[in-house]
N, C-alpha and C positions, 0 to 999 in steps of 0.2 A: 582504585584500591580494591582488592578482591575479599571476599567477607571470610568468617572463618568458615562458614558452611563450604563456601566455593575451593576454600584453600586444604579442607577434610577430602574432599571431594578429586583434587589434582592428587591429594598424598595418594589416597587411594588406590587411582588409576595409574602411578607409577610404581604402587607397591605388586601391584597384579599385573603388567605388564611388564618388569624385572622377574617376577617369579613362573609367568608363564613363559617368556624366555630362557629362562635357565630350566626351567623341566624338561621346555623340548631340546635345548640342546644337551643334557644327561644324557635323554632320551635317544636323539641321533647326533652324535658329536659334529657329522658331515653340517650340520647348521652352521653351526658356529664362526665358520668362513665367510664373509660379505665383504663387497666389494663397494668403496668409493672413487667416485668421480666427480673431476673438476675441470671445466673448459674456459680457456683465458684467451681472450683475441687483444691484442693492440690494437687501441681504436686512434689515438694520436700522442704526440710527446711520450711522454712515459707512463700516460695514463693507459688501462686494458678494464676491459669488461670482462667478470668474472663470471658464467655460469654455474651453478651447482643444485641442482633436483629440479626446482620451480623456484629458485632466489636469485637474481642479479644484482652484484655490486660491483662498484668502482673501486680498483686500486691504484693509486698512482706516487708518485713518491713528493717529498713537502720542494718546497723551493729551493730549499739552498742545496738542492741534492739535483734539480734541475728540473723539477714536474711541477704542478702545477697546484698540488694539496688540494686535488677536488675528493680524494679519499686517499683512509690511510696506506701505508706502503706494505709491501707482501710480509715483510720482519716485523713489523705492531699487528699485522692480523695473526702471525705466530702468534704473537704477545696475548692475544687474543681470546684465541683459540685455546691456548694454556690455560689461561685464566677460567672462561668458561666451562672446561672440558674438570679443573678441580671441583668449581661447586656443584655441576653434575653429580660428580663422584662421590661429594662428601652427601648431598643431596639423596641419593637413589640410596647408600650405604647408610647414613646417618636411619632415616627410614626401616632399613633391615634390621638394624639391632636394636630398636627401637626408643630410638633417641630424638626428639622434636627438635627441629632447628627452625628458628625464626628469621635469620637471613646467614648468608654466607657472600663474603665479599672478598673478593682475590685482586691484589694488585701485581703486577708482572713486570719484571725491567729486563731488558738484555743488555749487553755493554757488545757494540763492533769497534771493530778498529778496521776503518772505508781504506787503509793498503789495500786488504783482501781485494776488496768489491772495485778499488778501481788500477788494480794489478800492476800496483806501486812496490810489491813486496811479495816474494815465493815464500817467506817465515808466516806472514800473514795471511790466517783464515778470512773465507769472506762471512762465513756464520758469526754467529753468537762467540764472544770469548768467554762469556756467562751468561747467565739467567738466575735471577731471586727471584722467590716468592715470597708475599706477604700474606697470608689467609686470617680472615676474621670470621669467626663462628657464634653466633648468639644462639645461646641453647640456655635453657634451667639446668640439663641434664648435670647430676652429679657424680656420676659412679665413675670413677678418674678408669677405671678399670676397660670400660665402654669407649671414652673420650679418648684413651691412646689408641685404641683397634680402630677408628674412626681413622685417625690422624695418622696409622699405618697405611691403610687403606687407601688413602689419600694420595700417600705419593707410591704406593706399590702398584693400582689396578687404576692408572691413569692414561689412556691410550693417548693422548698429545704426549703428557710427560716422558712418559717409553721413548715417542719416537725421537722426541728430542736428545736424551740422555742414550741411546743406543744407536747404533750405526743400523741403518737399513738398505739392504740392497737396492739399488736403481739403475734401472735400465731404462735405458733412453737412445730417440735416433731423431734427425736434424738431414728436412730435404728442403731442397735447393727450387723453387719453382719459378718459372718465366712465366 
């Protein structure tokens, strides 16, 4: 458990690493472009090793889907990722307009219909038919004024929620090796 010295101390340095962010990219908009990467190898069944910076995880899918649930599957890491990527948001934001939050907790559901996925049906997507969120926010904060610009904020400047809710170009190619 982090003390509140330690937890002044984290605000801090996200409060100055968001704003020196944002000055230099005012400053040269050419910033503001970055690029992510992610490397996946199948290692056996349906489980893959997931590279990403300096972090290795396992994804693989539960059993009744045919894998083996040594991790979760690439659609709960969505779930995930969503999750995460809101109390960031509400997090670094809440911060800005200076609003304390004492925890933030996001629960994520998606609903499939597996036609998609196991191409039982051209009507059926293999994505998400939905997505809910559930967000809990513990703050004292009272100015309800604050508290909806928060809560805009939240699902306006979400970069998982974007990319779920908008179509994004992908290109991709698929070679054949002996």
């Amino acid at each position: 458990m982090s003390t509140v010295k330690e937890k002044n101390s984290l605000d801090k340095n996200i409060i100055k690493a968001v704003q020196t962010l944002a000055k230099d990219i005012k400053g040269n908009p050419k910033n503001a472009d970055v690029t992510f990467k992610a490397e996946s190898k199948l290692e056996q069944g349906l489980q893959s090793k997931v590279n990403i910076r300096d972090f290795h995880f396992i994804s693989d899918e539960p059993e009744s889907l045919g894998g083996t649930n040594l991790g979760a599957s690439p659609v709960e890491y969505v779930l995930g990722a969503l999750a995460a990527c809101q109390e960031i948001v509400i997090k670094a934001h809440a911060l800005a307009l200076g609003i304390e939050v004492k925890s933030v907790t996001v629960q994520a559901t998606g609903d499939l219909d597996l036609q998609g996925f196991l191409n039982l049906s051209d009507d059926a997507r293999a994505g998400f038919k939905n997505v809910e969120l559930s967000t809990e926010i513990e703050t004292d904060e009272k100015d309800q004024e604050k508290l909806n610009q928060l809560k805009e904020i939240s699902f306006k400047n979400c970069p998982v929620l974007d990319i779920i809710q908008n179509p994004v170009p992908v290109q991709g190619s698929i070679n054949f090796v002996n």
